[in-house]
N, C-alpha and C positions, 0 to 999 in steps of 0.2 A: 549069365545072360538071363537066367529062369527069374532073378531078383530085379531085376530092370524090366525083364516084362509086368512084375506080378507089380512092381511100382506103377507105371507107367499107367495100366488100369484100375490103378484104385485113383491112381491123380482124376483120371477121365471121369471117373464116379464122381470123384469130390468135388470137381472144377462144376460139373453138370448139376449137383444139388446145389452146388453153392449160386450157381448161376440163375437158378428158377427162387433162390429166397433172395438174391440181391433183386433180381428183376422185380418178384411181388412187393420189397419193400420200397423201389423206385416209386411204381404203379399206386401205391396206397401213398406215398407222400406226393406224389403230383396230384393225388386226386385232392387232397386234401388241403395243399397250398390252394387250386386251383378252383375250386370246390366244383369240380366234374369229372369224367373220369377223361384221364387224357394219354392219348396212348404216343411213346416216342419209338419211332421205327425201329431205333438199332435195338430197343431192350428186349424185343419178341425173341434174337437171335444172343441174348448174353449168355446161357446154360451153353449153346455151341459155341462160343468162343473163349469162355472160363475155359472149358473144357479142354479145350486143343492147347489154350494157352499152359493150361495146367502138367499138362503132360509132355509138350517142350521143355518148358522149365525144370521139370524131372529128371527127364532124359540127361539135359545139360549138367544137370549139380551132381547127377551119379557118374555120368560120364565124362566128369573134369575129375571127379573123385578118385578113379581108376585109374588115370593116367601120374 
């Protein structure tokens, strides 16, 4: 159990940085197509939903893995 938690929070860690460098490179290529900066609503919240998504996903592949 202590190995699916310690997964499960490094997933949340890594969903969450990985979320704020997909968002910045969204943001810097709309500005750029765009030539302003142009903000799209869902991207402010992608860091929280890599994140959650990241840590489902985990939970699922260790816990198919056990059975």
């Amino acid at each position: 159990m202590k190995k699916i938690f310690l997964a499960i929070i490094i997933a949340v860690v890594a969903g969450f940085i990985g979320g704020i460098v997909l968002s910045e490179i969204i943001a810097i290529t709309a500005h750029f197509l765009f030539d302003r900066p142009i903000w799209i609503r869902w991207v402010k919240y992608l860091p929280i939903y890599l994140a959650v998504l990241s840590a489902v996903v985990t939970f699922i592949a260790l816990w198919r893995k056990q059975i």
